[in-house]
GUGURO-624289 format. One line per 8 residues: number of its first residue (from 1); their letters; for each residue x, y, z of N, C-alpha, C, O. Coordinates in nm, 2 decimals, decimal comma. Atoms other than C-alpha are relative to their C-alpha. Layout:
<rs>
NUM	A	X Y Z X Y Z X Y Z X Y Z  ...
</rs>
This chain:
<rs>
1	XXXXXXXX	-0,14 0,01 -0,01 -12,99 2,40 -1,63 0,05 -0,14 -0,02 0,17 -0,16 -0,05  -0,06 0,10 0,01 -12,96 2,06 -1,64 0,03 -0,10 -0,14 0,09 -0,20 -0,17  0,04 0,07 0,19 -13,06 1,99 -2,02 0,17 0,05 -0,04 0,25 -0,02 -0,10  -0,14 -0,05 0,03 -12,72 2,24 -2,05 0,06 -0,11 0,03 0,08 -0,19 -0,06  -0,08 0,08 -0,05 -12,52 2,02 -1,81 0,06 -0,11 -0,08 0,18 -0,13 -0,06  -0,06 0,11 0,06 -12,49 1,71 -2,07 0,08 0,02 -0,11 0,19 -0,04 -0,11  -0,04 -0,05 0,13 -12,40 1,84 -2,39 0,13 0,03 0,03 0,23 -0,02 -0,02  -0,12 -0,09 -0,06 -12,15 2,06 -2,19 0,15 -0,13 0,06 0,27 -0,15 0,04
9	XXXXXXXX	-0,10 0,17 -0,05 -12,00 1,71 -2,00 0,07 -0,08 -0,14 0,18 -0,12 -0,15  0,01 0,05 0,11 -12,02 1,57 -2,32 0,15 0,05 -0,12 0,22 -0,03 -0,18  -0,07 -0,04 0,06 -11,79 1,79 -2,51 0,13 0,06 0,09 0,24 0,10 0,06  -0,14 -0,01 -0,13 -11,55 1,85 -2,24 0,06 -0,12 0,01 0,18 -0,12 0,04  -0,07 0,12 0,00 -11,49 1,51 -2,24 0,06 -0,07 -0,13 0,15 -0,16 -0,13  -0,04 0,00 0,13 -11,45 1,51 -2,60 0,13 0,04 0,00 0,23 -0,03 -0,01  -0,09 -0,08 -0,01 -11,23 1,81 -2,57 0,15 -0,08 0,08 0,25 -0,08 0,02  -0,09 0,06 -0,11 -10,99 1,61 -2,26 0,04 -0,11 -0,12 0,16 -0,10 -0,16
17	XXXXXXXX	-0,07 0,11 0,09 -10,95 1,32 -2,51 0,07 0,01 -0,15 0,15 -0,06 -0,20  -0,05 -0,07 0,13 -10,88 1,50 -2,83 0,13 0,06 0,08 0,23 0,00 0,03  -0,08 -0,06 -0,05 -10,63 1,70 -2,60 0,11 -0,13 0,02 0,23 -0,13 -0,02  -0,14 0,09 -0,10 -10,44 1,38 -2,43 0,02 -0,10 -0,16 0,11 -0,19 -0,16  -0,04 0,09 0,10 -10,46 1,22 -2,82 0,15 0,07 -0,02 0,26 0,03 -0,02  -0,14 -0,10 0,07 -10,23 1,52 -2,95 0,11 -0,01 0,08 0,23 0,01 0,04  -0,15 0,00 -0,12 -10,01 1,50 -2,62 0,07 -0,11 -0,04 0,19 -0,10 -0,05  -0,07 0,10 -0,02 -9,94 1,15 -2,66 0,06 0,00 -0,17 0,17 -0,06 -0,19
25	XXXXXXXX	-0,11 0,01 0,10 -9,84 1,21 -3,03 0,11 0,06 -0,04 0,21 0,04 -0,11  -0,15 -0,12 -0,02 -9,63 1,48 -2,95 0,10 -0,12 0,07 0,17 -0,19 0,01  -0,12 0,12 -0,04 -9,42 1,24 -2,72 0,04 -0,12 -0,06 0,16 -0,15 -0,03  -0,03 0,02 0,04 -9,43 1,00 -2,92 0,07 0,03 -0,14 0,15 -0,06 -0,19  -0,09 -0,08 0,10 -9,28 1,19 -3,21 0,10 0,03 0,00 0,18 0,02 -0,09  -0,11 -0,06 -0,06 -9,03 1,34 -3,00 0,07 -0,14 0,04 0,18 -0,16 -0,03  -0,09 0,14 0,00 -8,90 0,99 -2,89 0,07 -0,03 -0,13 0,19 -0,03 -0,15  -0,04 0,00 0,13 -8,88 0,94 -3,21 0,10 0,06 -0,10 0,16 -0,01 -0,18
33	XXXXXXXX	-0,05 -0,08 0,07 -8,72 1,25 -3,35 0,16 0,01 0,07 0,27 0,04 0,02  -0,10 -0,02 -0,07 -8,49 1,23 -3,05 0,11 -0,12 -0,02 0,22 -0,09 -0,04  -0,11 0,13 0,08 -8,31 0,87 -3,14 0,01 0,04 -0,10 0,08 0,13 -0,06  -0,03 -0,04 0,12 -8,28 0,97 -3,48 0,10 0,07 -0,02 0,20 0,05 -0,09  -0,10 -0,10 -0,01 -8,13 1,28 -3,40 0,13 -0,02 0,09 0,22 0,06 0,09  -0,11 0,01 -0,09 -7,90 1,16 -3,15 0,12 -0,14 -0,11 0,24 -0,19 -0,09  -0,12 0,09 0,07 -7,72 0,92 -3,41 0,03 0,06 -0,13 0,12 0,02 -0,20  -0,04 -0,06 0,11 -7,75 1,17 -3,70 0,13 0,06 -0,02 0,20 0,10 0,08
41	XXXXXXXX	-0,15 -0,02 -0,01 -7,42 1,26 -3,84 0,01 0,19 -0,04 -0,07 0,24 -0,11  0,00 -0,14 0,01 -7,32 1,65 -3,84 0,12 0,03 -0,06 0,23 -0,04 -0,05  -0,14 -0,10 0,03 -7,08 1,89 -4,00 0,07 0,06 0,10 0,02 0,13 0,18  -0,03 -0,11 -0,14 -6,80 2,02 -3,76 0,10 0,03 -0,07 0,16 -0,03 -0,16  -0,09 -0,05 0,09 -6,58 2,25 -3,85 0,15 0,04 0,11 0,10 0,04 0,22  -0,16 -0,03 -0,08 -6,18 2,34 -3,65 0,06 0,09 -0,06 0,06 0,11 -0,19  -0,09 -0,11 0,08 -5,96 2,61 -3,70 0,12 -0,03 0,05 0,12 -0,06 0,17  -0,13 -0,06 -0,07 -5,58 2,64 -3,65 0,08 0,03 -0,05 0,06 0,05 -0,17
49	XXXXXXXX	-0,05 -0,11 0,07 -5,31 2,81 -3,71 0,19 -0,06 0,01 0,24 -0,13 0,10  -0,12 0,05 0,00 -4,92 2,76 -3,79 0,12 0,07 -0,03 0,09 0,17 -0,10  -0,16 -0,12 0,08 -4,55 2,94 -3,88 0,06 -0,09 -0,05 0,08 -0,20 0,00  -0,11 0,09 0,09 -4,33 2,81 -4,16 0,12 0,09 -0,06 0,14 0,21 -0,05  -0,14 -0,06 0,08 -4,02 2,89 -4,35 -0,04 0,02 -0,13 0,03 0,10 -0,20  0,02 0,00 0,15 -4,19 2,84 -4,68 -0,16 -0,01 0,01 -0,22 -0,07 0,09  0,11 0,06 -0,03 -4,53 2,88 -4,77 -0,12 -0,12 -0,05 -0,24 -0,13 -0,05  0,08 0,13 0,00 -4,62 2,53 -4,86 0,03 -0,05 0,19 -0,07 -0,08 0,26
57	XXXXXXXX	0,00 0,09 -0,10 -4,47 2,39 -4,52 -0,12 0,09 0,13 -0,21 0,03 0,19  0,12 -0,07 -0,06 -4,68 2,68 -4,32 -0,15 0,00 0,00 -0,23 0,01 0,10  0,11 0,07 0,04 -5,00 2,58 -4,53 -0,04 -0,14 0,05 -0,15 -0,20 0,06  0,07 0,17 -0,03 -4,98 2,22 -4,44 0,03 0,01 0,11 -0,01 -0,08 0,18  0,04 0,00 -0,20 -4,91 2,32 -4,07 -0,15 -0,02 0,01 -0,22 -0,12 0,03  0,08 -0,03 -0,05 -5,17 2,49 -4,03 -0,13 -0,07 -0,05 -0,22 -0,08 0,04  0,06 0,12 0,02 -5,40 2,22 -4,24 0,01 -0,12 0,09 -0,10 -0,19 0,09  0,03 0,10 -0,07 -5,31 1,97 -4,01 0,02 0,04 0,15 0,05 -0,06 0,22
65	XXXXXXXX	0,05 -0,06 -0,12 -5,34 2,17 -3,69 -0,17 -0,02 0,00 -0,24 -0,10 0,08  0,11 0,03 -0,02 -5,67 2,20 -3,78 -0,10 -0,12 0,00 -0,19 -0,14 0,08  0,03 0,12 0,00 -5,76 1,87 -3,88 0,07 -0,06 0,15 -0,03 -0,12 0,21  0,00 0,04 -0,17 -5,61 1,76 -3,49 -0,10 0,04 0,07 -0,17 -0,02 0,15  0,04 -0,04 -0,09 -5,79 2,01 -3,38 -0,20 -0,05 0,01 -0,28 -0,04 0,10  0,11 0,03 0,06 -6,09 1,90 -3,57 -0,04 -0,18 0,07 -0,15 -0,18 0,13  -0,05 0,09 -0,03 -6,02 1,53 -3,46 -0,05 0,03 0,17 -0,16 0,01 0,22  0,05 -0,04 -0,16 -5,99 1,67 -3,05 -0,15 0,01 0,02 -0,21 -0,06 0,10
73	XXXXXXXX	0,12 -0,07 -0,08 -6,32 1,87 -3,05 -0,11 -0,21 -0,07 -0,22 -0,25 -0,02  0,14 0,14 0,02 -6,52 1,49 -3,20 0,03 -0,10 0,08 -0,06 -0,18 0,13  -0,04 0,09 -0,10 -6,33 1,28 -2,98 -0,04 0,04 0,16 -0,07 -0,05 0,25  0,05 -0,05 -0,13 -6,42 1,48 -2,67 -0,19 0,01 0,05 -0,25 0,02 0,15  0,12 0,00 0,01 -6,79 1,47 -2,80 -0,03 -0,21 -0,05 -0,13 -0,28 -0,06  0,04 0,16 0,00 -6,76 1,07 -2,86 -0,04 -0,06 -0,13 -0,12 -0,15 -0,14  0,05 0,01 0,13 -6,77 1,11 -3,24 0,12 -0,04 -0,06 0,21 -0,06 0,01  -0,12 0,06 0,10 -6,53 0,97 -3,56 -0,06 0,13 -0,10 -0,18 0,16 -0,10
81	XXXXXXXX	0,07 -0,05 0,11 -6,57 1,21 -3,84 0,14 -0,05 -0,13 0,26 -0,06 -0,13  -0,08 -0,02 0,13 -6,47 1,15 -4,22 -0,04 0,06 -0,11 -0,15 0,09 -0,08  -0,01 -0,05 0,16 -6,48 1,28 -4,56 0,07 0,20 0,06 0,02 0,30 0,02  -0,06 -0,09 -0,06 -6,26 1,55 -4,36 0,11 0,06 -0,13 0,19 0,00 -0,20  -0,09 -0,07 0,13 -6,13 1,87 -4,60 0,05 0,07 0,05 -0,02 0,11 0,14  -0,05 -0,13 -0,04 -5,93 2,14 -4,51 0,08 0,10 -0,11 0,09 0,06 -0,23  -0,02 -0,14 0,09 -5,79 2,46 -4,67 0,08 0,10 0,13 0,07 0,08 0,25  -0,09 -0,06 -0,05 -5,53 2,73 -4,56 0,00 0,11 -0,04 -0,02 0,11 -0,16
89	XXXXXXXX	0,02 -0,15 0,02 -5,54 3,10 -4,57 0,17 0,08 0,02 0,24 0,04 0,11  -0,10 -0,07 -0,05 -5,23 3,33 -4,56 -0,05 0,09 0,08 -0,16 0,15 0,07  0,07 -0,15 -0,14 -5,27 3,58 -4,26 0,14 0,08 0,02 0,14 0,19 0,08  -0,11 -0,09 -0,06 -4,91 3,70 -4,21 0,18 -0,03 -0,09 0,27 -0,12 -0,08  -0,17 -0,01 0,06 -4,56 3,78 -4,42 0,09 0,05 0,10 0,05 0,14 0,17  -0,08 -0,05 -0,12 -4,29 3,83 -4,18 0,11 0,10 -0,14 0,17 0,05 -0,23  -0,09 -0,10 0,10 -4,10 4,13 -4,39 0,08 -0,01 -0,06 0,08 0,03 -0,17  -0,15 0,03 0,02 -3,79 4,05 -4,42 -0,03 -0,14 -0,09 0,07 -0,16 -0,17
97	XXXXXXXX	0,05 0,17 0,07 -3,93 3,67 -4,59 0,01 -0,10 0,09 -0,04 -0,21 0,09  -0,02 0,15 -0,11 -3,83 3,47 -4,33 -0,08 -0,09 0,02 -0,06 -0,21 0,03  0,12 0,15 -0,04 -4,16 3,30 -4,25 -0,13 0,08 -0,06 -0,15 0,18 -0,12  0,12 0,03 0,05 -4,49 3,26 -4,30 -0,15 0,00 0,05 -0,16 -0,11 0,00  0,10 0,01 -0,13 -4,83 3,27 -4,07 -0,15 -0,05 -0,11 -0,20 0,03 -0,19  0,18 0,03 0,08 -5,20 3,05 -4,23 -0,02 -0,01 0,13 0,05 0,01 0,23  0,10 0,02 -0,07 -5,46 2,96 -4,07 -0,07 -0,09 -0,06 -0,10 -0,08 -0,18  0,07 0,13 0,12 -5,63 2,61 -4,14 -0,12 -0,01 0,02 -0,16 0,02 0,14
105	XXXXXXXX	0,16 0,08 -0,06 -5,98 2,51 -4,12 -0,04 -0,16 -0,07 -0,07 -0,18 -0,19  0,08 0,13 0,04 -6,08 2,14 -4,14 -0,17 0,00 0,04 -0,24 0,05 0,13  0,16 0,03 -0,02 -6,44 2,03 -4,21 -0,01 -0,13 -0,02 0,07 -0,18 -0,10  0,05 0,10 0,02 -6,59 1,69 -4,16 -0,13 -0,05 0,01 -0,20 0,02 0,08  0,07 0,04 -0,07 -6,85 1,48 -4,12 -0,02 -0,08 0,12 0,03 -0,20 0,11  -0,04 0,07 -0,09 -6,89 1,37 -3,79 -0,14 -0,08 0,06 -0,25 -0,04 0,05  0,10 0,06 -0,06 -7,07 1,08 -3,59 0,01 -0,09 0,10 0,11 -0,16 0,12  -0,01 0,07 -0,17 -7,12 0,91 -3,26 0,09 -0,13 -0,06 0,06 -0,19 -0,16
113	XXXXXXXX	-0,08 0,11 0,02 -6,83 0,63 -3,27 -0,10 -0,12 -0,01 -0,22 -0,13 0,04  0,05 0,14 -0,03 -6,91 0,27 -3,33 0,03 -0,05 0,11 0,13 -0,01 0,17  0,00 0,07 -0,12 -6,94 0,08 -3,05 0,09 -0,12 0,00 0,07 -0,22 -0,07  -0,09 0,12 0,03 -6,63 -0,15 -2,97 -0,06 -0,13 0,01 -0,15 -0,16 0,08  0,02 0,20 -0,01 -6,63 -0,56 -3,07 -0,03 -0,01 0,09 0,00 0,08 0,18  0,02 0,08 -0,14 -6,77 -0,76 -2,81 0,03 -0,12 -0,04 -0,02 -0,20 -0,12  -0,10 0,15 0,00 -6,51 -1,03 -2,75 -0,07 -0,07 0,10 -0,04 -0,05 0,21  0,02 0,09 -0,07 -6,73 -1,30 -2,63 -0,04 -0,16 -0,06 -0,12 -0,23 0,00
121	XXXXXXXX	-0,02 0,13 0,06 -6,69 -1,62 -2,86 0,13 -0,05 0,01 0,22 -0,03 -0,07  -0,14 0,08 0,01 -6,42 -1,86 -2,71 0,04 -0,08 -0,13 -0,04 -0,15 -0,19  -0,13 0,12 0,11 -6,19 -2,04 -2,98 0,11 -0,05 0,02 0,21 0,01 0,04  -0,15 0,06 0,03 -5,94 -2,28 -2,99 0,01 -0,09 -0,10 -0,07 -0,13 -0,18  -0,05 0,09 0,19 -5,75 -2,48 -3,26 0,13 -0,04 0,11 0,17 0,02 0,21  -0,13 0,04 -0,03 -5,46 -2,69 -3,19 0,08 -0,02 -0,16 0,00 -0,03 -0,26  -0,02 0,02 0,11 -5,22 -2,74 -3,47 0,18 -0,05 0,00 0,27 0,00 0,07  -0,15 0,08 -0,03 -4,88 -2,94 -3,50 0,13 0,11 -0,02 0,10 0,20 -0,11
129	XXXXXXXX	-0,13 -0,12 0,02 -4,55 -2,70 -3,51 0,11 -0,11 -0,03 0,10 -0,20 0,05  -0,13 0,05 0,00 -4,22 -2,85 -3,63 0,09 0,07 -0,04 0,09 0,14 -0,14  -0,12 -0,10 0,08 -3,90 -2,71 -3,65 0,17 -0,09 0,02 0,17 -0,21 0,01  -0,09 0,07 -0,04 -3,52 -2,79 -3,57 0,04 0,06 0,20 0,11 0,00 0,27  0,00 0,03 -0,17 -3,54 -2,67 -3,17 -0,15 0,01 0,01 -0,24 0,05 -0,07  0,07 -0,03 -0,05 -3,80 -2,69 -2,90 -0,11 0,15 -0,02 -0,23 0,14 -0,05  0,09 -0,11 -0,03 -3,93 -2,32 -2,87 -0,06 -0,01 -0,17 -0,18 -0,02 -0,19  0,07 -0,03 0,12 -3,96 -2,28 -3,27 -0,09 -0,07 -0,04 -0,17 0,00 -0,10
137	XXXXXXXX	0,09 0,12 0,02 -4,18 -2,59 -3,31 -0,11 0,00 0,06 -0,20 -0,07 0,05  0,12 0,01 -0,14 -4,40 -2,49 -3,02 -0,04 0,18 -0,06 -0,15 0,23 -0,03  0,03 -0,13 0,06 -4,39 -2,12 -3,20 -0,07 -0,01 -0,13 -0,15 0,08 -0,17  0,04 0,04 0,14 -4,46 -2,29 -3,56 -0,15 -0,03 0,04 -0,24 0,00 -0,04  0,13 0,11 0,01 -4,79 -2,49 -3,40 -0,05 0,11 0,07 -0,14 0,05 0,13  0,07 -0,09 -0,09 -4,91 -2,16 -3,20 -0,03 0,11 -0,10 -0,13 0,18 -0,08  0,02 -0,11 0,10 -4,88 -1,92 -3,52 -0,09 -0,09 -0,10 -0,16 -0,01 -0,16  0,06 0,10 0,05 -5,06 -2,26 -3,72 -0,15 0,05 0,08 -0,23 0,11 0,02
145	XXXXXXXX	0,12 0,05 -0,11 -5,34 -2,28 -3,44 -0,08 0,12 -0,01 -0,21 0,11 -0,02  0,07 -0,12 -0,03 -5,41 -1,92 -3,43 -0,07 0,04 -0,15 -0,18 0,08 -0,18  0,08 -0,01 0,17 -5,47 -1,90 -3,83 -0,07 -0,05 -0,03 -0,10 -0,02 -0,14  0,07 0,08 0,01 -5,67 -2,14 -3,78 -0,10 0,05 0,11 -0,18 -0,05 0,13  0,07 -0,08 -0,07 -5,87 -1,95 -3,55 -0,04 0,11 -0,08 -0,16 0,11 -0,12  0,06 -0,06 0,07 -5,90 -1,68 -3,75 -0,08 -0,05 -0,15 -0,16 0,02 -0,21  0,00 0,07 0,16 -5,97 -1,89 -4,08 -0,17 -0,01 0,08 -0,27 0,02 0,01  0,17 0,00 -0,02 -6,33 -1,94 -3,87 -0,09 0,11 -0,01 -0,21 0,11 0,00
153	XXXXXXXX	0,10 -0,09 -0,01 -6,43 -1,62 -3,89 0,03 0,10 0,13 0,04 0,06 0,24  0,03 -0,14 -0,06 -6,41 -1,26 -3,72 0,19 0,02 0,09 0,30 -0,02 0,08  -0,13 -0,05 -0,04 -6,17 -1,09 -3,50 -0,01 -0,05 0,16 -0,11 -0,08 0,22  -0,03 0,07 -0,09 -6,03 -1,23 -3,21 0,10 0,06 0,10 0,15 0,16 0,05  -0,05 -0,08 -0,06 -5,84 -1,12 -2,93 0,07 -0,09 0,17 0,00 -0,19 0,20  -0,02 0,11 -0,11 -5,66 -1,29 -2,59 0,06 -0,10 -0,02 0,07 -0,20 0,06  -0,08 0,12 -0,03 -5,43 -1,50 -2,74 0,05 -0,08 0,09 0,13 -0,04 0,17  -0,12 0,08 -0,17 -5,31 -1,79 -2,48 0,04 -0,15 -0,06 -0,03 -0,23 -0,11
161	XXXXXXXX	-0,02 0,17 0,03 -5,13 -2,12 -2,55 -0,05 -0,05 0,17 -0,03 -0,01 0,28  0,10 0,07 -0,11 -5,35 -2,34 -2,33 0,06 -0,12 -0,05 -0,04 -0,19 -0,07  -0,05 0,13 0,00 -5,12 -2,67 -2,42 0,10 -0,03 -0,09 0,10 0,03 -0,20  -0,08 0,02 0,05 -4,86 -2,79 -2,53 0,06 -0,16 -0,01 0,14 -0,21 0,07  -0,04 0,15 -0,04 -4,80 -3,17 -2,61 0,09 -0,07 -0,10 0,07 -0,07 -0,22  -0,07 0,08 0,05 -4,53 -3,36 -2,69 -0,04 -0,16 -0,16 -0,10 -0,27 -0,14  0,03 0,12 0,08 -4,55 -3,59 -3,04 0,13 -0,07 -0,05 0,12 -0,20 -0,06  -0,10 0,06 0,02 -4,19 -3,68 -3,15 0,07 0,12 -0,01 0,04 0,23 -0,05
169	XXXXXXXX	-0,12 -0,06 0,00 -3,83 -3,57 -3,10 0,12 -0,06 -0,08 0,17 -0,15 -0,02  -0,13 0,11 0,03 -3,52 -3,72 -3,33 0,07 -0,04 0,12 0,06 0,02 0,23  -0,08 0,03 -0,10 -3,29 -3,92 -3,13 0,09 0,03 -0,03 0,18 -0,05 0,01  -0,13 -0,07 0,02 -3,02 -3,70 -3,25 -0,03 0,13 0,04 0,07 0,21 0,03  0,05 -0,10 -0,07 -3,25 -3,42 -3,08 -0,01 0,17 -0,13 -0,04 0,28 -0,09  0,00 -0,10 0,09 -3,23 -3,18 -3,46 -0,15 0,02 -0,04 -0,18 0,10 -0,12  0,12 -0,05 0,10 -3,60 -3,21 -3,54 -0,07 -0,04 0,14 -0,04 -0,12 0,23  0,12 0,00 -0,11 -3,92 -3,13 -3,28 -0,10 -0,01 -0,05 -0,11 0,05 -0,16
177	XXXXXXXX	0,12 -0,03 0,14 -4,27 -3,20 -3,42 -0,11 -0,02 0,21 -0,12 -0,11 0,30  0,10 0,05 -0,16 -4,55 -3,09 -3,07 -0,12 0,05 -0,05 -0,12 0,15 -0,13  0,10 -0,14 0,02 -4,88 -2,97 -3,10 -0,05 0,07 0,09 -0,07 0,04 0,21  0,07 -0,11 -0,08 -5,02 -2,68 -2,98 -0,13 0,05 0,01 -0,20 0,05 -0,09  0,18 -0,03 -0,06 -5,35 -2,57 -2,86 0,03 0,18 0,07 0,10 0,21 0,17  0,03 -0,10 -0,05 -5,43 -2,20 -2,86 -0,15 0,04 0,03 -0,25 -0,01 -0,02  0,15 -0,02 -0,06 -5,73 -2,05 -2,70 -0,03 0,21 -0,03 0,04 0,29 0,02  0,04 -0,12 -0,02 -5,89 -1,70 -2,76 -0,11 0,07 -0,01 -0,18 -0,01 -0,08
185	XXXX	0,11 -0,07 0,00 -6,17 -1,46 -2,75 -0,02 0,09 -0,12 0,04 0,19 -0,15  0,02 -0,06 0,16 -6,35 -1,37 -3,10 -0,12 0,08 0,04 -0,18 0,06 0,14  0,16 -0,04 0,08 -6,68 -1,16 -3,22 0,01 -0,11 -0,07 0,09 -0,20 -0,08  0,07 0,13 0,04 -6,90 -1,35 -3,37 -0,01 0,01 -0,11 -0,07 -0,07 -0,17
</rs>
């Protein structure tokens, strides 16, 4: 019995390692398959429905009911979709002519939103403003300062005038020239 014993140990332990190889490529697969699939983009489709007086205005109700409604159900799932189509059906003549009754269906493609900017690159610019009063001159060098913020690159956000310094005034008080220092929060 014991000549059995090894061979038997032997291939059992084979068997346990062959076993826990396939497990672990199963999970890792599935990891795998599972990020993929959680950012893949899908078709979704919306229906709705509308009354008009004519049936162009009743068709493009009911076209852009659906497309809201299409819009609602991706927004509530945390999605954007586009190359969004829709189409309109007649479902109902009111007898007499009066109106009209579709039914829309929008289709898109939809996909987990982008993830908002992250405003965390301070910027400032100062930039001289002149005009003929005070506030306009200090408004000239804060709309200067900020284009000059953007002119670096990206989007920005948090406008603040952080200074304001006196450089000359006429002594007849018709011309202001100050500069201004704005400060704000960009991407990068």
């Amino acid at each position: 019995m014991a000549q059995h014993d090894e061979p038997y140990g032997k291939s059992w332990r084979i068997s346990l390692a062959g076993r826990l190889t396939i497990l672990v490529a199963f999970v890792v697969a599935g990891i795998g398959l599972n990020s993929a699939a959680a950012h893949a983009d899908t078709w979704r489709t919306a229906t709705g429905s509308a009354w008009g007086q004519t049936q162009a205005t009743a068709s493009a109700a009911a076209q852009a009911s659906a497309r809201t409604a299409l819009a609602n159900m991706a927004a509530q799932l945390g999605e954007v979709c586009t190359n969004v189509t829709s189409s309109a059906t007649l479902v109902y003549v009111v007898p007499s002519g009066g109106g009209y009754q579709y039914s829309g269906t929008a289709t898109g493609l939809c996909a987990p939103a982008p993830p908002p900017p992250s405003y965390t690159v301070p910027r400032t610019a100062t930039a001289r403003g002149e005009a003929g009063t005070y506030s306009a001159a200090v408004q000239n060098g804060a709309t200067a300062a900020r284009a000059a913020i953007l002119a670096a690159g990206g989007d920005c956000t948090g406008y603040q005038t952080t200074a304001v310094n006196y450089v000359y005034v006429t002594p007849t008080g018709s011309w202001y020239i100050y500069d201004v220092t704005v400060s704000a929060l960009c991407v990068q």
